[in-house]
C-alpha positions, 0 to 999 in steps of 0.5 A: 145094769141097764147102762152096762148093758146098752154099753156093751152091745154099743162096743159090739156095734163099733167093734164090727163097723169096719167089716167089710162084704163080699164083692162080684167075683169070676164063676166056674160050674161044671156039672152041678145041681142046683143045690151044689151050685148055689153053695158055691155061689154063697161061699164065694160071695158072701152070700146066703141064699134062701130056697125052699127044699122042694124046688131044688130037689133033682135040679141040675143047673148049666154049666157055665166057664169064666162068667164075671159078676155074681148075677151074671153068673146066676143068670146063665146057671138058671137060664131056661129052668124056670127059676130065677135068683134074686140078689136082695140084702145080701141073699140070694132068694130063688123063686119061681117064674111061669112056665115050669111044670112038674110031672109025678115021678118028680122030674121037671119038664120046663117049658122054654119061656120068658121070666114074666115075674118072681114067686115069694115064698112063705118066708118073708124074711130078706124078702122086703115084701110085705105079702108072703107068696104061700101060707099053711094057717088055714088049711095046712096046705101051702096054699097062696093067699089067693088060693086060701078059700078064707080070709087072711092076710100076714105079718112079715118080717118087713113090716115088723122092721119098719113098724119095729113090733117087738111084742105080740100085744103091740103087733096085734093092736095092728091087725085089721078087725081086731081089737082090745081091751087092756087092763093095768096089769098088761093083761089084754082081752082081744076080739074079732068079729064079735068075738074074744080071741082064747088061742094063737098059735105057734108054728101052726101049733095050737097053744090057749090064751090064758086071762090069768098069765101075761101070754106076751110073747117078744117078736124077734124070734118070729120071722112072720105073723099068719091071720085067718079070720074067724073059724079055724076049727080044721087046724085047732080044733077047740076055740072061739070063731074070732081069728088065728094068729099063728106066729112062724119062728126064724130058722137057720137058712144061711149057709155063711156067716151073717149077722146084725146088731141093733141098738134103740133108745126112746120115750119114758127111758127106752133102751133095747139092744138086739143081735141076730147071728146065723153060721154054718156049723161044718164045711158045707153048711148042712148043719147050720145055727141061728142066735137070737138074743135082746134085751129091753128095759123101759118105764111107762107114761103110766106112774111108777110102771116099768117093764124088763124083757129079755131074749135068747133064742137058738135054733139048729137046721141040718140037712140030714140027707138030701131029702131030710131035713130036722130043726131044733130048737129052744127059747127063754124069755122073761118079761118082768113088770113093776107098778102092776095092778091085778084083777084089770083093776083101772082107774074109777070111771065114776064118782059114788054119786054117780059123775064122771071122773077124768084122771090124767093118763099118768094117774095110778094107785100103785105099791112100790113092790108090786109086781108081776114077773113071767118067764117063758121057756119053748123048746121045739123040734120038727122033721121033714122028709122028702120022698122020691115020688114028692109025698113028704111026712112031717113030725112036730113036737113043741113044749112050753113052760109058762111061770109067773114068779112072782105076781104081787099086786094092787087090786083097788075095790070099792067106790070113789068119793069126791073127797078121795075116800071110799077106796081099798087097795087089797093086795096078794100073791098069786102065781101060776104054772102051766105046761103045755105040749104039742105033737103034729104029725102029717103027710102031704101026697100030690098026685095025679089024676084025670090029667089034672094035679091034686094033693092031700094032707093027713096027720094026727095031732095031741095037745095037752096043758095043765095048768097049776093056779097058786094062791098066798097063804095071807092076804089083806087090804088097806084103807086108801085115805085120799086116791087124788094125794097118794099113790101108794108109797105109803105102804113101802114094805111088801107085807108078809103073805106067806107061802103059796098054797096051791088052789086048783090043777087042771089037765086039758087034753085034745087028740085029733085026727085031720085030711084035708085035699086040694082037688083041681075039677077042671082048668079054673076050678078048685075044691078045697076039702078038710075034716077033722075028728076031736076027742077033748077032755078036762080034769080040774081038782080045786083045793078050795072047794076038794071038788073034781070036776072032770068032763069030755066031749068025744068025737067032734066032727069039724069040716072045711069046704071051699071052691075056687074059681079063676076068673082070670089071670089076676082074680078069682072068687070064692066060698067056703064053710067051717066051723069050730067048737068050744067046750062051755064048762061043767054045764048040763040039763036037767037030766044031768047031761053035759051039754053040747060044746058051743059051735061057731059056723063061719060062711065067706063068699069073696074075690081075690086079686094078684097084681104086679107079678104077685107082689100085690094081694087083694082080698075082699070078704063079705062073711056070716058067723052063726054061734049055736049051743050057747049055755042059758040057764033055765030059771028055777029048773035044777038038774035032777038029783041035786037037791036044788044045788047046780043050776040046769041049762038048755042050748039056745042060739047065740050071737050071730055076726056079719059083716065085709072085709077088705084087705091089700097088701103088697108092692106097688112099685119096685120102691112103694109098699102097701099094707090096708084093711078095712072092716065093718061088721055088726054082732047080735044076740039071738035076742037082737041085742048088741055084743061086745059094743066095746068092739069098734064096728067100723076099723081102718088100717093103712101103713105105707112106705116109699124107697128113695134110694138110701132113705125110706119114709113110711106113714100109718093111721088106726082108725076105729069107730064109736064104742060104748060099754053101757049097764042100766044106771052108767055109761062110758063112750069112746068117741072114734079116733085115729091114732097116726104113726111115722117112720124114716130109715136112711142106709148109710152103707150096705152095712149101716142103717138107723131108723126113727119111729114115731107113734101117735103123732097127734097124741091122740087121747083115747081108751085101750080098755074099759067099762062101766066102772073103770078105764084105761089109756092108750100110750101118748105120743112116743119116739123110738130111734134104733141103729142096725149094723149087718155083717 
């Protein structure tokens, strides 16, 4: 099935290597919008274009009579408008430059100046850059980077291309001050400033990070990644004070037919194919389809792991009326893996007699029949319309549907003798079901005020999950003779473990209500201001124990507040406060009271910087995160009435964090691209003592590429400091190290382009996770070579 497979999108690739693309061509316009213009432009040059609604809203262009050259053409139409078309893989993306003002009834008054520079906008896509011009992660406002009073940074589509991130573990293994912990089941933990990441998002939406299910989502179907660092309670409500990672789908924005295919090869018998078709689905192309469709099939450096993904994503954009516009759309992913082991089981860090062990990376303790297969199915939709006055309101709606089919697994328990024995290998099946739902509704309404320009958001927000945890009927576990000699082919056949008999079903409930508001003081100075109102609810029933457990928390205040100042042209300074709250379970005091959600307040103080016409951002960030309320419980204290049977707890201060930030990420040169982090941060509890010391204190990043005419060639090192997991008799170290990535693409033609990858250079020799009793490595060397034709 691989071969035939790869061999049909090899056909589909030779088949359309003879497509020709547009040429310049001699333009008419009389008498149009903008919007009506570009159409026409699109239409005759082949050529998509991409522009956000409220800029062409009421926009009439020049007329211009026989104007030869496609450019020429935008040139003339554009001339005196304050906007500015550029001509870049095959789009033409409109964007901004100084001098163009907005009064409120929603006309333009332009002022008559020189194009100084572009403007990005929030898509990255076809936009080559590797910053984004606005982002929504952090306030709901479209906000620049510069502007955001928080520290972020993004992802683009062109970094996830030169970079080729397919997956969203891999891509976040690449995120400044995030680190992780990987077991052999492909489940990860992930932290951020002393803390562990329990959400992402997806479109802004709010969806948890589940321990027991393989939330590995495939990129392709992402135009770009959004970070915010720490607390993001105003735009999730319930979580830990790590980070946002809000991951953006691709939409359909080409009004024309465009395509590409893609075919890659590489280490451990690595083949993907992938194809990405936009088309127009009437005349105009007010109604216009996007496609997404891939399929990957790898083995690991890892014995008798492999693991199959596949992709189809479709998603529909029309343009309702002038002012309306909807999306829907729907996506099915299935990410199957063979030779997992459950529970994060790793290889044994210790002898019973308490030495060390040092286990080849391809070493594993593993059935021929485990397994562990997942799907995930989306479905989406979101309205937007626009009124005359520019107040826009906003309705999103999102469902997924995550199963984990089958999850057969090795679980090895016990303690390794240096002979091979003292081990077991217990084994079961235990899937899951979880559904979740999202609706967000918003307005966004800019006004005037005071002769200066100010907006704010309110929406409402309901987020539900239940999730179904499953186990088998029968389980066992089986005496592992000689751990250094087998490798679990002994055990052949999958034993019968029965049906799967349902263990606990649990509903989590969140509806919120936000405002938020940008407020221009004077000339220089902004406040940002948001609240948000929380009611949080939880009803589990565990059929193992036929015990209910059922608790809310109503009404949860979470505000936001920033001030920015422009220092001048390039730099502003900042500072804000936020917080977020986490529910800490069925814990309460001794009178019985359910105690108060834990609470990360997040303090920034920092200077911002745009360069190169605002193709280059540059943050620096020095923040404090104070966690209260966290649960500890009282020795011999009980809560009252229950006979000396449930544990009484009391609030006590938690870890506190602190720590600098340094992010750049941009276009140097017209042919010179940068994306670098770095940061330093330390975490203690309230007793001074150290957390999650696994975490690297200290972490680079830097990925770079240089243009020189067709051929590009790109470098990027992981730096990450010591870390150390320690309990009162062992320990494991991990030394600090770099890990050193290579890229190189050559365009053939406008059309052909191949690109070789290369990841750990140096095969670097490290742990993805581990602690007192086991560890796991990081992949070795490996090489990735990908062929993309575009028509």
């Amino acid at each position: 099935m691989k071969r035939t497979k790869y061999s049909l999108v090899t056909s589909s690739l030779l088949l359309f290597l003879g497509m020709n693309s547009f040429a310049d061509e001699v333009y008419t316009i009389q008498n149009k919008t903008l919007k009506e213009a570009l159409e026409i432009i699109s239409k005759k040059a082949n050529l998509s274009y991409i522009a956000n609604d409220e800029v062409l809203e009421k926009k009439h262009t020049n007329s211009i009579q026989n104007v030869e050259g496609t450019q020429q053409a935008l040139d003339k139409l554009l001339e005196g408008s304050g906007l500015k078309a550029i001509i870049d893989d095959k789009s033409i993306v409109i964007v901004k430059v100084q001098g163009a003002t907005k009064v409120i009834n929603g006309t333009y008054v332009l002022d008559d100046v020189s194009v100084k520079g572009g403007y990005l906008g929030s898509s990255t896509e076809n936009t080559n850059s590797y910053t984004t011009g606005s982002m929504r992660t952090a306030t709901k406002l479209d906000l620049s980077i510069r502007e955001t009073p928080q520290s972020v940074s993004v992802i683009t589509q062109q970094m996830l291309e030169d970079r080729k991130t397919d997956e969203f573990y891999t891509l976040i293994k690449k995120v400044t001050g995030v680190s992780v912990s990987e077991g052999f089941d492909g489940r990860a933990t992930y932290y951020s400033r002393g803390f562990d990441l329990d959400y992402y998002l997806l479109d802004g939406l709010p969806v948890t990070q589940n321990w027991y299910t393989i939330n590995n989502y495939n990129m392709d179907s992402f135009d770009r990644v959004e970070i915010v660092k720490g607390a993001n309670g105003l735009m999730v409500g319930a979580g830990n004070p790590a980070v946002s990672i809000n991951m953006i789908r691709k939409h359909a924005n080409s009004k024309v037919f465009k395509a590409d295919i893609e075919a890659s090869t590489g280490s451990w018998d690595m083949y993907k194919i992938k194809t990405d078709i936009q088309t127009p689905l009437n005349k105009d192309g007010s109604v216009r389809a996007r496609l997404v469709a891939s399929y990957k099939d790898k083995d690991s450096f890892v014995d008798k792991t492999s693991q199959e993904n596949s992709l189809v994503y479709g998603v529909v954009d029309a343009d309702i009326v002038d002012n309306t516009t909807i999306s829907a759309g729907i996506s099915y992913e299935e990410n199957n893996r063979d030779g997992i082991m459950g529970g994060g089981a790793s290889l044994p860090a210790f002898y019973s007699d308490g030495t060390r062990t040092n286990f080849d990376r391809s070493k594993s303790y593993m059935f021929d029949w485990s397994k562990w297969n997942t799907s995930i199915t989306s479905y989406f939709t979101d309205v937007k319309h626009y009124f005359d006055n520019d107040i826009s309101l906003n309705a999103s709606y999102s469902h997924n549907e995550i199963h984990t089919k089958d999850r057969n697994f090795t679980n090895i328990q016990g303690s390794l003798n240096k002979d091979g024995s003292g081990l077991t290998a217990g084994y079961g099946k235990y899937p899951e079901k979880i559904k979740k739902d999202s609706i967000d509704i918003y307005s966004s309404i800019p006004f005037a005020l005071a002769k200066k320009e100010h907006e704010i958001i309110v929406g409402v927000q309901y987020n539900k999950e239940n999730d179904k945890k499953y186990k088998p009927e029968f389980s066992n576990k089986y005496n592992i003779s000689n751990y250094f000699t087998q490798n679990g082919s002994e055990f052949t056949s999958e034993p019968n473990m029965g049906k799967s008999i349902l263990r606990q079903d649990a509903d989590t409930e969140q509806k919120s209500a936000y405002l938020t508001g940008k407020f221009e003081l004077i000339d220089d100075l902004k406040l940002i201001l948001g609240s948000r109102l929380t009611t949080w609810e939880y009803d589990s029933y565990s059929y193992d124990s036929n015990k209910r457990t059922k608790y809310d928390h109503n009404n949860i205040f979470t505000p936001f507040v920033g001030l920015v100042y422009d220092i001048n042209e390039n730099h502003s300074i900042y500072t804000s406060y936020t917080d977020i709250f986490l529910p800490q379970g069925n814990v309460k005091d001794k009178s019985g009271t359910i105690l108060d959600p834990k609470e990360g307040n997040n303090y920034e103080v920092g200077i911002k910087g745009e360069y190169f016409d605002k193709k280059l951002n540059a943050g620096l960030t020095l923040f404090r995160l104070d966690q209260d309320n966290v649960a500890e419980a009282i020795n011999g204290v009980f809560v009252d009435g229950s006979n000396g049977t449930e544990q009484a707890y009391k609030s006590m201060k938690g870890v506190t964090s602190k720590g600098i930030e340094l992010e750049i990420g941009g276009e140097i040169t017209d042919n010179w691209d940068l994306s670098a982090g770095f940061t330093h941060f330390e975490a203690k509890d309230a007793n001074k003592n150290k957390v999650n010391t696994t975490t690297p204190r200290n972490n680079i990043n830097i990925f770079t590429k240089y243009r020189i005419n067709d051929f590009s060639i790109g470098a990027g090192v992981n730096w990450k400091s010591k870390g150390y997991s320690k309990s009162a008799t062992r320990e494991i170290t991990q030394d600090a190290y770099a890990v050193v990535d290579l890229m190189a693409s050559y365009k053939f033609s406008k059309n052909l382009s191949t690109q070789l990858n290369i990841n750990n250079l140096f095969d670097k020799t490290y742990y993805i996770g581990y602690g007192t009793s086991s560890y796991n490595y990081g992949d070795p060397v490996n090489a990735m070579v990908s062929m993309k034709y575009s028509f």
